[in-house]
C-alpha positions in Angstrom: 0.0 0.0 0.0 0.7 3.4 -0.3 2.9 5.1 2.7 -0.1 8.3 2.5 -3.0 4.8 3.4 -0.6 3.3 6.0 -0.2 7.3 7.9 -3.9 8.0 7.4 -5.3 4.6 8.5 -2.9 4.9 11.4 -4.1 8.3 12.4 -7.9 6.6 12.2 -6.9 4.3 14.8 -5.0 6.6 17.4 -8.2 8.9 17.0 -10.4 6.0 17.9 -8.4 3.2 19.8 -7.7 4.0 23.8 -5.6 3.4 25.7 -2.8 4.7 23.2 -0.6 1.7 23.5 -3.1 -0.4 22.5 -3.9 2.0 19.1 -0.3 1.7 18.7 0.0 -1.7 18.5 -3.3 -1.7 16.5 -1.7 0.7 14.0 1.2 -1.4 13.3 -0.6 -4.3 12.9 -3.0 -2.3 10.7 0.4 -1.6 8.2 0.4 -5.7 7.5 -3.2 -6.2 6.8 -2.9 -3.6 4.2 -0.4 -5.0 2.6 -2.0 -8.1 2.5 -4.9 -6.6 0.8 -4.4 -6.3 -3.2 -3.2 -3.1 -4.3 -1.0 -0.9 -6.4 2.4 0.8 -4.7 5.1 2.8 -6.2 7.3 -0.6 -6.8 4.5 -2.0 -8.5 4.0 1.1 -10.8 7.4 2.5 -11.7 10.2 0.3 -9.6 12.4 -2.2 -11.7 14.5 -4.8 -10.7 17.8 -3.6 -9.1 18.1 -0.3 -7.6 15.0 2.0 -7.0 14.3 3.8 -10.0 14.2 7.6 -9.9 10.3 7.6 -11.0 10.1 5.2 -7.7 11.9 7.7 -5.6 10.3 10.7 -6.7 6.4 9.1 -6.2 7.2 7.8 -3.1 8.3 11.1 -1.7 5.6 12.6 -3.0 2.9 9.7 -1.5 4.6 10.3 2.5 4.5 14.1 1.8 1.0 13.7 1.0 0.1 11.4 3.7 1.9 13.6 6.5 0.3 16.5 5.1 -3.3 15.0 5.3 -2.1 13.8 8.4 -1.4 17.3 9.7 -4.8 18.3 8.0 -7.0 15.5 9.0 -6.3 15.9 12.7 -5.6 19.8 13.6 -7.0 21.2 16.5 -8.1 17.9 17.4 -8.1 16.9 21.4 -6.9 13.1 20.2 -3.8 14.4 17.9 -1.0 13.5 19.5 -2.5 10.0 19.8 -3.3 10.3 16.1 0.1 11.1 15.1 2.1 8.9 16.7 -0.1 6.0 15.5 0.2 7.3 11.9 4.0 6.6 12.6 3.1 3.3 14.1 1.7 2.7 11.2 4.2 3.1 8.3 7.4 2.8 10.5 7.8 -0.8 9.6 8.5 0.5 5.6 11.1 3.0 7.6 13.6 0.5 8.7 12.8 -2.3 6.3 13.0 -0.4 2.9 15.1 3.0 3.6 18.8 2.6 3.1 21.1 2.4 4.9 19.7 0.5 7.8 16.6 -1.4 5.5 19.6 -3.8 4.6 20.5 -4.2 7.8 16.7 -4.9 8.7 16.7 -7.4 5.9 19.8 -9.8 7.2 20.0 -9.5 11.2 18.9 -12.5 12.4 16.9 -11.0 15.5 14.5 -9.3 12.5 15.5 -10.4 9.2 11.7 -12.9 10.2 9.7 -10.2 10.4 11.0 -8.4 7.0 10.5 -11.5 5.2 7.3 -12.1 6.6 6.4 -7.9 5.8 7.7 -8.9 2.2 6.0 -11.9 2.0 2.7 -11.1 2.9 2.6 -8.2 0.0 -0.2 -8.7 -2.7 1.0 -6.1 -5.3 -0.9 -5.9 -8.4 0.3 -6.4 -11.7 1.4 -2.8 -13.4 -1.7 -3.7 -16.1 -4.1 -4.1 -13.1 -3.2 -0.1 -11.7 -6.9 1.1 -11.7 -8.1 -1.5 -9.4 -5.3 -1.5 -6.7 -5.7 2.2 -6.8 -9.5 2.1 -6.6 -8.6 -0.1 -3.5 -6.5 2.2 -2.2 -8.7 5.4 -2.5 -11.1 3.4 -0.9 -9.1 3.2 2.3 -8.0 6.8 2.3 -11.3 7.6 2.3 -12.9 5.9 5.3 -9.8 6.7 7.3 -9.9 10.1 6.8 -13.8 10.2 7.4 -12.9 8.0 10.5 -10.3 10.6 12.0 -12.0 14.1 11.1 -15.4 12.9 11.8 -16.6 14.2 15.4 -16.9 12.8 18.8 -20.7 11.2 19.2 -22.5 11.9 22.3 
């Protein structure tokens, strides 16, 4: 999935989970069954084998600026933000150390976690390149609940 799906979904839950160190928890576990769902990511649409490929770098930049940013948006002057924030990190810091050089290699191959970045990669179900509507569709679809979820207000 998307890094900007993984921060807003996260943000979702730290609105709506208590205590917060069960929303974190939630929200890092939220991260893998994303994943597992199909969908369409920046690998899947411009990456190669190899190296990343500049088109690769430059949409996933602009996919976490856009997820921080409606991060930011989604839960200003809120009473549950800090919650909300620091889930949204819960959320997406597994793709931090597993795919961000120079440690993501070092992720990969130490034995004490080189299981659960196999099991991250493993678990992926990324779309074909041909099949980019649908695992976007899928992905708007998330976006859109989780932001309704964490800018929605407080009932009762």
């Amino acid at each position: 999935m998307l890094a900007s799906v993984h921060l807003v979904t996260g943000a979702a839950i730290g609105r709506s989970v208590r205590p917060f160190w069960l929303a974190a928890v939630a929200a890092f576990a939220s991260h893998f069954l994303l994943d597992f769902i199909p969908h369409s990511d920046t690998h899947s649409l411009f990456g190669g084998p190899g190296a990343i490929t500049r088109s690769e770098a430059i949409s996933t930049l602009v996919d976490v600026v856009l997820g921080v940013a409606l991060v930011v948006w989604a839960t200003a002057r809120q009473p549950y933000r800090r919650a909300a924030v620091w889930a949204a990190f819960a959320a997406v810091v597994i793709d931090l150390v597993d795919n961000v050089p120079p440690w993501g290699p070092r992720f990969q191959s130490w034995t004490g976690t080189a299981w659960l970045s196999a099991f991250h990669h493993g678990i992926q179900h990324n779309l074909a390149r041909p099949q980019w509507p649908l695992g976007m569709a899928i992905q708007l679809a998330f976006l859109a609940v989780a932001l309704w979820v964490t800018r929605c207000k407080e009932v009762g």
